[in-house]
Rosetta silent file (secondary structure, phi, psi, omega in degrees, C-alpha in Angstrom):
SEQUENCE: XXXXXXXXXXXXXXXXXXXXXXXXXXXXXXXXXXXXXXXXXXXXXXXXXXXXXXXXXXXXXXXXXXXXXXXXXXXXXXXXXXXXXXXXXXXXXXXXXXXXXXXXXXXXXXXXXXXXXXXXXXXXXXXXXXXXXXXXXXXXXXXXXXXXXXXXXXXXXXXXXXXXXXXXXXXXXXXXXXXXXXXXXXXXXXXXXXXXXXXXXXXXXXXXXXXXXXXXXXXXXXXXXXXXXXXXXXXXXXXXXXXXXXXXXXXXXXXXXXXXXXXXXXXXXXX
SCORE:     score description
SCORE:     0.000 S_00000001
   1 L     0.000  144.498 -164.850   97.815  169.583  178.187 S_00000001
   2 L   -88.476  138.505  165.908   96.346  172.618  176.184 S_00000001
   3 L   -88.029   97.246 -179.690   93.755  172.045  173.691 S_00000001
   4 L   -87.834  160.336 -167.220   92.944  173.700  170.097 S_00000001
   5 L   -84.483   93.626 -157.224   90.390  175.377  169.190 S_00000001
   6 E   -86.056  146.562 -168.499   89.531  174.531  165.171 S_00000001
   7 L   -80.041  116.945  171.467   87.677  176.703  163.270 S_00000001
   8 L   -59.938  152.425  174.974   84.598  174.209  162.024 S_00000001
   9 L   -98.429  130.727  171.656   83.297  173.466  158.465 S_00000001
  10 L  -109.253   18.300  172.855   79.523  173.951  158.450 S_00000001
  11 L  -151.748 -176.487  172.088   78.961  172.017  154.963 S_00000001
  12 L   -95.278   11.876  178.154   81.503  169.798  153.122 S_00000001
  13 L   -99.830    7.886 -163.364   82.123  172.371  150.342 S_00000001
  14 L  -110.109  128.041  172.495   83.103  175.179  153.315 S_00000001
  15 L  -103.456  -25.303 -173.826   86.805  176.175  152.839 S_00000001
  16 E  -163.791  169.836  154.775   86.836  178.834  154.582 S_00000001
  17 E  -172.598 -164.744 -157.272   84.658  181.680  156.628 S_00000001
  18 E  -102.704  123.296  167.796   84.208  184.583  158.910 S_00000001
  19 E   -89.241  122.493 -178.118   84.625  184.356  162.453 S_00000001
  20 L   -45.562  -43.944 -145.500   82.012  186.712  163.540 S_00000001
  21 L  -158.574  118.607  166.892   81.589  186.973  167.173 S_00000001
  22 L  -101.524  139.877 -157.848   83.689  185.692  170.547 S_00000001
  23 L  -139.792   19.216  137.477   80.818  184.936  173.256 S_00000001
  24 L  -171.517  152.249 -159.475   84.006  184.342  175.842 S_00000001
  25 L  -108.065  153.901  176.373   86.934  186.102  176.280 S_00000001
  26 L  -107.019  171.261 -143.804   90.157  185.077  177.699 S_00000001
  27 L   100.618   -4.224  171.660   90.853  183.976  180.831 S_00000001
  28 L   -90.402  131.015 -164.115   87.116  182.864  180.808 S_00000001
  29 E   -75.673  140.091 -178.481   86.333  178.800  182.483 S_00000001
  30 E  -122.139  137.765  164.807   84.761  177.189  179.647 S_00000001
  31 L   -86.379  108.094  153.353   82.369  174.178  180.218 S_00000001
  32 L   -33.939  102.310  175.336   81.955  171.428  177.540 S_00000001
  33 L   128.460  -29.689 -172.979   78.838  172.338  175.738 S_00000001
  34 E   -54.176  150.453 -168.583   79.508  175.963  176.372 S_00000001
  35 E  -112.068  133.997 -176.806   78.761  178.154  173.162 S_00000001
  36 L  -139.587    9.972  144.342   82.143  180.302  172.684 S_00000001
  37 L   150.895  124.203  167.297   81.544  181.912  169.676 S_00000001
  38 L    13.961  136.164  130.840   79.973  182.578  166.213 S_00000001
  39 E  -121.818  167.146  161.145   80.970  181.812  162.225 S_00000001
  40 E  -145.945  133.183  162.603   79.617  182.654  159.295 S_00000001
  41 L  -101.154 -140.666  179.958   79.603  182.166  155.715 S_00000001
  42 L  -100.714   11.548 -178.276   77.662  183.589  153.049 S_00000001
  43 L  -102.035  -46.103 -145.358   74.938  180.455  153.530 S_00000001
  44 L  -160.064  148.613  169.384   74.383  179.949  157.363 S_00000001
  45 E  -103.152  143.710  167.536   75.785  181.340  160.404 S_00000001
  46 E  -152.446  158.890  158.363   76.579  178.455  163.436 S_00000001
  47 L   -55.177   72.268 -177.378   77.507  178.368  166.782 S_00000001
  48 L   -30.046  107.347 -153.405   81.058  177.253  168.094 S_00000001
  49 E  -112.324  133.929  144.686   80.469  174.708  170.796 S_00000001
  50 E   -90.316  138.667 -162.309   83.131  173.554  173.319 S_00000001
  51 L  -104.290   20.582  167.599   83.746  169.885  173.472 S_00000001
  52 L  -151.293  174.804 -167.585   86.356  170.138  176.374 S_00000001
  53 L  -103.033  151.724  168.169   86.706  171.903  179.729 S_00000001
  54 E   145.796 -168.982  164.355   89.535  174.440  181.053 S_00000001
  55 E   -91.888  140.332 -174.162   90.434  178.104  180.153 S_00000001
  56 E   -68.544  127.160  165.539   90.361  180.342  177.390 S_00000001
  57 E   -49.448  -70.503 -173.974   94.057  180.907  177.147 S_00000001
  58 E  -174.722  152.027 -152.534   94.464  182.912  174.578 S_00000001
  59 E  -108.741  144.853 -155.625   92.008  183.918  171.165 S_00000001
  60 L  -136.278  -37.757  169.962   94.725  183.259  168.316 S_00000001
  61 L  -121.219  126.440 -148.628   91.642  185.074  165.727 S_00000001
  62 L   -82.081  140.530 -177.053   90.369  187.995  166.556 S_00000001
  63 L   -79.258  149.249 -174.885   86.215  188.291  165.902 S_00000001
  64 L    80.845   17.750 -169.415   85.502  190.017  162.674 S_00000001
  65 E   -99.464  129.621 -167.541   88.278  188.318  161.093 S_00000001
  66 E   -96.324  150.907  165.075   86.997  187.412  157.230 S_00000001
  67 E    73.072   34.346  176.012   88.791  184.060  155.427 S_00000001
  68 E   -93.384  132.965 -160.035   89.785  181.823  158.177 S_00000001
  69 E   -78.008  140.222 -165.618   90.480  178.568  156.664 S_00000001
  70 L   -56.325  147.861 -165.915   88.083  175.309  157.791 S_00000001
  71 L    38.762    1.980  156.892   90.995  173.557  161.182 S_00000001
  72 L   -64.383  125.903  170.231   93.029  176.583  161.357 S_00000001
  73 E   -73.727  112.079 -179.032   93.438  177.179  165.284 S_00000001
  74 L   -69.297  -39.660  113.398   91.165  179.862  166.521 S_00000001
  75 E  -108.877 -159.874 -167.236   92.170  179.061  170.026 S_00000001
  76 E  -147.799  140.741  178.494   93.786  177.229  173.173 S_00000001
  77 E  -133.645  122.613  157.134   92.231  176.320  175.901 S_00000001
  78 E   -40.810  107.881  156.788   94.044  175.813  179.282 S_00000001
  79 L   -91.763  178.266  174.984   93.088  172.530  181.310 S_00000001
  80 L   -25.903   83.801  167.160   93.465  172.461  184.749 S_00000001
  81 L   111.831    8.775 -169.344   96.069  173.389  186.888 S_00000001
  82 L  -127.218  146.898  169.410   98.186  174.759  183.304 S_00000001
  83 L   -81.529   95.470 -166.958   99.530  177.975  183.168 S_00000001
  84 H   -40.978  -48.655 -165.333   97.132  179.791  180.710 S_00000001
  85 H   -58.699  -28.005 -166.309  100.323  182.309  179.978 S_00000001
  86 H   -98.573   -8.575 -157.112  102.543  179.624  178.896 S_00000001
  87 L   -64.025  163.905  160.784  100.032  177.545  176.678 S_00000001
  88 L  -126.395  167.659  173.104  100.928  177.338  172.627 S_00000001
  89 L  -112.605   80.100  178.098   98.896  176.443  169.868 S_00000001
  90 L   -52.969   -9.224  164.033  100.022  173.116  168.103 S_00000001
  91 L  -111.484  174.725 -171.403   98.281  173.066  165.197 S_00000001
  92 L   -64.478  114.022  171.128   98.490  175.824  162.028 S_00000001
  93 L   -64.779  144.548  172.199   97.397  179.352  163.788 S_00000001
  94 L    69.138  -18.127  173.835   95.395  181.043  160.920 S_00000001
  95 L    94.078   12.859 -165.271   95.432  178.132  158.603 S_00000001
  96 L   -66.424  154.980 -176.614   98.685  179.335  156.870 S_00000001
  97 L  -105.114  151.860  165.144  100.300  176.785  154.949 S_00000001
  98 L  -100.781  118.078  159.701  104.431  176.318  155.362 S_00000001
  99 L   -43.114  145.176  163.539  105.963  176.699  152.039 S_00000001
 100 L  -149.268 -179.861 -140.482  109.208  174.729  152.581 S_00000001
 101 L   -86.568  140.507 -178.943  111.656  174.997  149.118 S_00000001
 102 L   -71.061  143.138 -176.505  110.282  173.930  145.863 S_00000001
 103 L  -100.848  137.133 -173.065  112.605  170.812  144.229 S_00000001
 104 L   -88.312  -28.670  171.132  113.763  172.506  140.514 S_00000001
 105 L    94.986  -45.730  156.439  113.636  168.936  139.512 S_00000001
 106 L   -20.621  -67.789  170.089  117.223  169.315  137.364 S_00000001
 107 L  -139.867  174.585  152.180  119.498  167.275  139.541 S_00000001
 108 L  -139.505  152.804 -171.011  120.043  166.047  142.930 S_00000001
 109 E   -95.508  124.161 -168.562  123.118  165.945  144.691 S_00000001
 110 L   -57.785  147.430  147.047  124.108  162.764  146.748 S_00000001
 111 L   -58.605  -44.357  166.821  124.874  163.321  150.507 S_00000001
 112 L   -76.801  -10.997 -177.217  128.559  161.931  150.288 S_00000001
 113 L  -118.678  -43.601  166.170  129.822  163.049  147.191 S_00000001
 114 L    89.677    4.353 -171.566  128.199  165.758  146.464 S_00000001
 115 L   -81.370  158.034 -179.218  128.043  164.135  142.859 S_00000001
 116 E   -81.377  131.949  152.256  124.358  165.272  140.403 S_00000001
 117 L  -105.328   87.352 -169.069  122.052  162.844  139.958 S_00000001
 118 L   -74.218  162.751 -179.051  119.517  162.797  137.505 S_00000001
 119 L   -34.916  129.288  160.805  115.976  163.363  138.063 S_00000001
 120 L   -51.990  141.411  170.384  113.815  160.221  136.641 S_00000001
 121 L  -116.404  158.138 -156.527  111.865  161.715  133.763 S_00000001
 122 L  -102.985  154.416 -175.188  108.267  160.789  133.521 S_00000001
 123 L   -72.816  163.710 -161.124  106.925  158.746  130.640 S_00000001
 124 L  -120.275   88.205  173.860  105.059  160.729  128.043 S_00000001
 125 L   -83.793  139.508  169.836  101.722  158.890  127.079 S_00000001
 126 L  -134.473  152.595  162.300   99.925  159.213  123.465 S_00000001
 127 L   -98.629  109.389 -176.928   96.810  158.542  122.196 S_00000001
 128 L   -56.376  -45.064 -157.922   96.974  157.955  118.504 S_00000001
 129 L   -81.918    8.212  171.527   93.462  158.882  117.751 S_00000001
 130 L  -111.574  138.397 -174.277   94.157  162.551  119.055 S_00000001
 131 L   -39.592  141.434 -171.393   95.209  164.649  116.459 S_00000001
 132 L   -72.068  124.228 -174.741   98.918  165.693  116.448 S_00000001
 133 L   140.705  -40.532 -173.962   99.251  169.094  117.659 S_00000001
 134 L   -61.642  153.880 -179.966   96.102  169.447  120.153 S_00000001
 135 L  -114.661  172.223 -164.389   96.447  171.485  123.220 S_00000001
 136 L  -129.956 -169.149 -146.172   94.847  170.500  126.641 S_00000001
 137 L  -171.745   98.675  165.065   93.454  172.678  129.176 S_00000001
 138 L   -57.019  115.055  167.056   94.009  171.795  133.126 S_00000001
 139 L  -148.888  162.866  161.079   90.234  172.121  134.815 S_00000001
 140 L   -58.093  156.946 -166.477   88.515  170.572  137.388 S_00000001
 141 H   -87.228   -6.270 -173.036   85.762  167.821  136.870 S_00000001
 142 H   -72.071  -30.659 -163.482   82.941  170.222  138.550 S_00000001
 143 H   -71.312  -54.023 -163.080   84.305  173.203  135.566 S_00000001
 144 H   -67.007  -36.558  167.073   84.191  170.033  132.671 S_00000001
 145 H   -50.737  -72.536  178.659   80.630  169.790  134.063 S_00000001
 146 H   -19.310  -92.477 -163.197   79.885  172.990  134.002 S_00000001
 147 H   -53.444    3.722 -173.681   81.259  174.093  131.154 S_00000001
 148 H  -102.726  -21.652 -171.976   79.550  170.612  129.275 S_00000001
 149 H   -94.191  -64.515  173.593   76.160  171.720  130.301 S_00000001
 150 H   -24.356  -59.074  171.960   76.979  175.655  129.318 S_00000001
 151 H   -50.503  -41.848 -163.034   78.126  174.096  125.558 S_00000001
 152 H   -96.137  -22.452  171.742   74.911  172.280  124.903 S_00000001
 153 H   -63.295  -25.425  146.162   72.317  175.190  126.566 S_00000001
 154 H   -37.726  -60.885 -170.746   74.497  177.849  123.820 S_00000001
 155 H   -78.560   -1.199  173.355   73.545  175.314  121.264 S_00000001
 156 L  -158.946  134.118  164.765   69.932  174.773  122.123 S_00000001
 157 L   -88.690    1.607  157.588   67.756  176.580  123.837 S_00000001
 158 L  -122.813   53.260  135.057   65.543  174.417  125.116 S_00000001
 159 L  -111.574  154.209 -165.313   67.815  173.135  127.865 S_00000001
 160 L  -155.858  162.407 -174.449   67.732  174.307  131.155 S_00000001
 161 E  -122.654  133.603 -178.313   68.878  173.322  134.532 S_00000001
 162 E  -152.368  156.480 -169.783   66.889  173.256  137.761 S_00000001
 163 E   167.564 -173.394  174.094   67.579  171.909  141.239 S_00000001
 164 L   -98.416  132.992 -178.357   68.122  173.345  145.015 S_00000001
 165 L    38.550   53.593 -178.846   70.596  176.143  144.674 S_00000001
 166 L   -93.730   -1.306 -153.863   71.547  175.379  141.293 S_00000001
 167 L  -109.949  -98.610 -146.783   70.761  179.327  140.710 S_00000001
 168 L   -84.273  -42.435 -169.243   71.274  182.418  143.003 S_00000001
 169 L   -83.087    2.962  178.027   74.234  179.893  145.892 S_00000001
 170 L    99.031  -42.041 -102.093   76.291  178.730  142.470 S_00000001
 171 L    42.858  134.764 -158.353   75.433  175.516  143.215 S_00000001
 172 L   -36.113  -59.224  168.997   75.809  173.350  146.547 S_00000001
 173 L   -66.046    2.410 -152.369   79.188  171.761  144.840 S_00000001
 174 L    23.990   39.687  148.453   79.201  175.008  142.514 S_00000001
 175 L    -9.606  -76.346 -159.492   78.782  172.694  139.765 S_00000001
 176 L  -109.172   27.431 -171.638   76.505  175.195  137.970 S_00000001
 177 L   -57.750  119.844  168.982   78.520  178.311  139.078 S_00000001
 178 L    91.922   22.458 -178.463   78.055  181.619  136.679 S_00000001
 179 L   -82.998  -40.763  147.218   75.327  179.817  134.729 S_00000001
 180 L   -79.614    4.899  153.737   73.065  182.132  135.773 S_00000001
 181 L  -107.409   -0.972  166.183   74.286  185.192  134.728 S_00000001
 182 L   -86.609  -43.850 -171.858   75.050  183.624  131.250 S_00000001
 183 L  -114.371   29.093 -175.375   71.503  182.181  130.816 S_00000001
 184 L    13.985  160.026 -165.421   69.243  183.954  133.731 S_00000001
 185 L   -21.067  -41.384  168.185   66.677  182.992  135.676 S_00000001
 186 L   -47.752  -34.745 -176.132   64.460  181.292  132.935 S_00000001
 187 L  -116.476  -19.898  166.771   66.952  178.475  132.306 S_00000001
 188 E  -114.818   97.162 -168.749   68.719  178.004  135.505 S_00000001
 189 E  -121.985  135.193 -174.251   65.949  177.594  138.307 S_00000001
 190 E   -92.298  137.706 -150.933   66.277  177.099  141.753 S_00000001
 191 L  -114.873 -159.758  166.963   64.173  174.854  143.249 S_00000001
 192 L   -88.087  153.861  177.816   62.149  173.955  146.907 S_00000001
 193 L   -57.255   98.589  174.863   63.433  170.866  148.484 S_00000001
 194 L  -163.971   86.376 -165.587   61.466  168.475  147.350 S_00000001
 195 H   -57.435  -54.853  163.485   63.002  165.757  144.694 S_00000001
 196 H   -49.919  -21.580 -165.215   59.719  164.314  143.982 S_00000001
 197 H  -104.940  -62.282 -116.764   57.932  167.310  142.813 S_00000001
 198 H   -99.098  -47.875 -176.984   60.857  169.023  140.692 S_00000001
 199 H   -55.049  -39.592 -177.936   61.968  165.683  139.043 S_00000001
 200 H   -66.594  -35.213 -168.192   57.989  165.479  138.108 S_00000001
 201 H   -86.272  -14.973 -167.354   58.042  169.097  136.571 S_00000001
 202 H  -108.475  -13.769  135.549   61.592  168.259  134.493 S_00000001
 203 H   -27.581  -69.450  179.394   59.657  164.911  133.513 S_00000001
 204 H   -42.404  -46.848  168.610   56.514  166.904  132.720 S_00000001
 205 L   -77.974  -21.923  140.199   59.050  169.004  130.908 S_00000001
 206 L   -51.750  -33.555 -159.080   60.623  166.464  128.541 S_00000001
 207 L   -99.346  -27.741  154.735   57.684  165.175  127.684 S_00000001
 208 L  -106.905   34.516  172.430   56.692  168.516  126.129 S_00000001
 209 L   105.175  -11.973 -166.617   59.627  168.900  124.154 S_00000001
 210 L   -81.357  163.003 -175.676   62.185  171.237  126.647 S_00000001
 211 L  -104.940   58.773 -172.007   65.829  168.932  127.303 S_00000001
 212 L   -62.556  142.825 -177.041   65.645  169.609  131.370 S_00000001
 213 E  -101.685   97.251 -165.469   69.077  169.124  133.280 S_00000001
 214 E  -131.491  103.616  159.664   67.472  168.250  137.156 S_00000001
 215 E   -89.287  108.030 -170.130   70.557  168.226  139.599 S_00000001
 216 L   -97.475  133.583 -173.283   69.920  166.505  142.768 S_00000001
 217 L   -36.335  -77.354  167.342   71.991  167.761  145.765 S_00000001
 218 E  -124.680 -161.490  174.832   73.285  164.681  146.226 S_00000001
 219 H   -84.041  -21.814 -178.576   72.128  161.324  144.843 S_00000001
 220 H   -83.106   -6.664  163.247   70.865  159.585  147.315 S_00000001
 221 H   -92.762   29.353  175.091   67.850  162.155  147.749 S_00000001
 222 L  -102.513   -0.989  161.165   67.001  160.867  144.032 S_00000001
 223 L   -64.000  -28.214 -176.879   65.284  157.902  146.011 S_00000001
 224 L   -56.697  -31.705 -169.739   62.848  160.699  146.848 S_00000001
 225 L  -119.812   28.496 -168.055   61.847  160.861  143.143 S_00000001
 226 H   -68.835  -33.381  168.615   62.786  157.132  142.325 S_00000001
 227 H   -56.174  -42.777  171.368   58.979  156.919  141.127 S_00000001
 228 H   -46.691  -62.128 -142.889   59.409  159.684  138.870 S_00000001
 229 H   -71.739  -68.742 -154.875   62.778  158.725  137.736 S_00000001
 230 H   -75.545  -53.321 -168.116   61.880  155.084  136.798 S_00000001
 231 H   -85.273   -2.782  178.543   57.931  154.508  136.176 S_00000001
 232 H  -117.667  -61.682  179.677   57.445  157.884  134.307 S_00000001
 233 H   -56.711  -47.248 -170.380   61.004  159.180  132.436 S_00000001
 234 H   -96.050    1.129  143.026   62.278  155.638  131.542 S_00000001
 235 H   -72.688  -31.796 -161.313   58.889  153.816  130.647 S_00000001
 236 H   -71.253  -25.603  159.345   56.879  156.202  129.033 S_00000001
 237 H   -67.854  -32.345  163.912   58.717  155.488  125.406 S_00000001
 238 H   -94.779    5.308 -164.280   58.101  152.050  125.679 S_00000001
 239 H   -99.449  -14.167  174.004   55.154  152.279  127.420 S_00000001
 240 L   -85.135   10.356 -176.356   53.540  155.090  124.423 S_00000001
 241 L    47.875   47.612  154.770   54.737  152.273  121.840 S_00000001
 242 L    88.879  -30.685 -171.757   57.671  154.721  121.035 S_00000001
 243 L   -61.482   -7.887 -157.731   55.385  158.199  120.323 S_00000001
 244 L  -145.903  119.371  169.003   56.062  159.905  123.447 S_00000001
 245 L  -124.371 -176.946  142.175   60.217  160.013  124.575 S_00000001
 246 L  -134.102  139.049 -176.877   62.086  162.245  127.184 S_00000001
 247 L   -72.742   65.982 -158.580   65.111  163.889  126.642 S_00000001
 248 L  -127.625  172.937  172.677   65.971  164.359  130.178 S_00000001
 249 E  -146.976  114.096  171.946   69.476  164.222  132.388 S_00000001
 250 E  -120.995  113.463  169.135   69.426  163.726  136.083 S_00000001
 251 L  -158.580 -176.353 -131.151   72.322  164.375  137.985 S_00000001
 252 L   168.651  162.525  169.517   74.681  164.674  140.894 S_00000001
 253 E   -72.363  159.087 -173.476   77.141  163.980  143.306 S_00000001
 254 L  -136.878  138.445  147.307   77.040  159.874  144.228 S_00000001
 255 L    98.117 -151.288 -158.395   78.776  158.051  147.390 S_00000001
 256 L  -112.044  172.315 -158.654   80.718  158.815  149.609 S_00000001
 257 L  -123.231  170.511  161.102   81.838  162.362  151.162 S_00000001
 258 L  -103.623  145.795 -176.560   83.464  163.604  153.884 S_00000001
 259 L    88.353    6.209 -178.909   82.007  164.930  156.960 S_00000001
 260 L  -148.701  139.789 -155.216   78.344  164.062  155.970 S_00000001
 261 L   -51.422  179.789 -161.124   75.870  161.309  157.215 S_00000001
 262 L   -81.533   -4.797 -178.426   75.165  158.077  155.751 S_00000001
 263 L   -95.968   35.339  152.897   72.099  159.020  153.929 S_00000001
 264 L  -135.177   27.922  171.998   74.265  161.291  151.656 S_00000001
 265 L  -110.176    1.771 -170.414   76.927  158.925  151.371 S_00000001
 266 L   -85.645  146.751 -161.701   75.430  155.468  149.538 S_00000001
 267 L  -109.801  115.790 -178.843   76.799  154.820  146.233 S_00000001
 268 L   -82.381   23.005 -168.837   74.192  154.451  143.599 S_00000001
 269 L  -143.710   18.962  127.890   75.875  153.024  140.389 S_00000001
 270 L   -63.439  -26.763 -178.929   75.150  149.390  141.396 S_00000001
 271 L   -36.279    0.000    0.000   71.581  150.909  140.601 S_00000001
């Protein structure tokens, strides 16, 4: 039975990328382990590895192809003793999705009768305490970050945001995407990995009046700076008999994701 070949995710935010490079062509015996050809995004290039044996069949995306969506099948592979010419590709070639026909939602018609039936209509919840009248605004909860951090650095200028690739990549989750081209480099700073030292400078940085924003990749590398975090930002007001406070925010994604190990999957808000 023929196998496909899925185009890999190399982080758990990658939707989609370029395959680069085919490093075997078909009609070429492939080997488990065998490297058979290149992606890239605009982060990291990786290596395709095959994790079964047989023939390349047939290449379904062509190298140099830009936007091929993370398990769309890039190829088929031939086992043994199958006729590479006749093989198909059973999963979505290209990653295309099939539209199939939109329901108008108006009626529905019975199979025997052919009589309309209407649709259930859905209940219509209110909240008293919001004013009659207000309009709402569909977004995502990474944009209601965003845009939550973006509201209070307009109104004060001394918050700022700093973290690994909270700057020039968007942010890893792109969280803190187009922040730096509203408030440049001064206020959104990207940092080196290292949770203990950055959480110590946006400590460091509370404590002399700026409101730092320190976004940890994910949460569970805020154990790195759990010294920081605990004996210096949340003691030091009660420990200066109130004279000394910090304004600080530290945060991130928490628990668990898909496609990434267990230390960036433990859920932190028994903590």
């Amino acid at each position: 039975m023929s196998v496909d070949i899925l185009m890999p995710a190399l982080s758990p935010t990658m939707e989609e990328g370029t395959l680069s490079k085919w490093l075997k062509q078909e009609g070429d015996t492939v080997s488990s382990g065998d490297i058979i050809a290149e992606i890239e995004t605009d982060k990291a290039t990786m290596e395709v590895e095959a994790v079964d044996e047989g023939v390349l069949a047939k290449i379904l995306i062509p190298e140099g192809t830009e936007g091929v969506k993370v398990n769309a099948v890039i190829a088929v592979l031939a086992e043994e003793g199958e006729d590479a010419a006749k093989v198909e590709a059973k999963g979505d070639a290209g990653g295309q999705a099939t539209e199939e026909p939109a329901d108008s939602g108006e009626g529905m018609k019975t199979e025997d009768t052919g009589d309309e039936v209407e649709a259930p209509k859905a209940a219509v919840l209110s909240d008293p305490s919001i004013p009659e009248g207000t309009s709402f605004t569909d977004t995502t909860v990474r944009d209601a970050l965003r845009d939550a951090m973006a509201e209070e650095m307009r109104r004060d200028e001394s918050v700022f945001v700093m973290g690994e690739e909270v700057a020039e990549y968007q942010g890893a989750y792109k969280v803190t995407r187009e922040l730096l081209q509203e408030f440049g480099a001064r206020r959104v700073v990207d940092t080196p990995i290292t949770e203990h030292g950055f959480a110590g400078l946006g400590v460091g940085a509370a404590f002399a009046g700026l409101k730092p924003i320190v976004e940890f990749m994910t949460f569970n590398f805020a154990m790195q700076a759990i010294d920081q975090i605990i004996n210096s930002a949340a003691k030091t007001l009660y420990m200066s008999g109130g004279q000394m406070g910090c304004p600080i925010v530290f945060r991130g994604p928490n628990g668990a994701a898909s496609r990434v190990g267990a230390q960036h999957s433990q859920d932190y808000s028994a903590w």
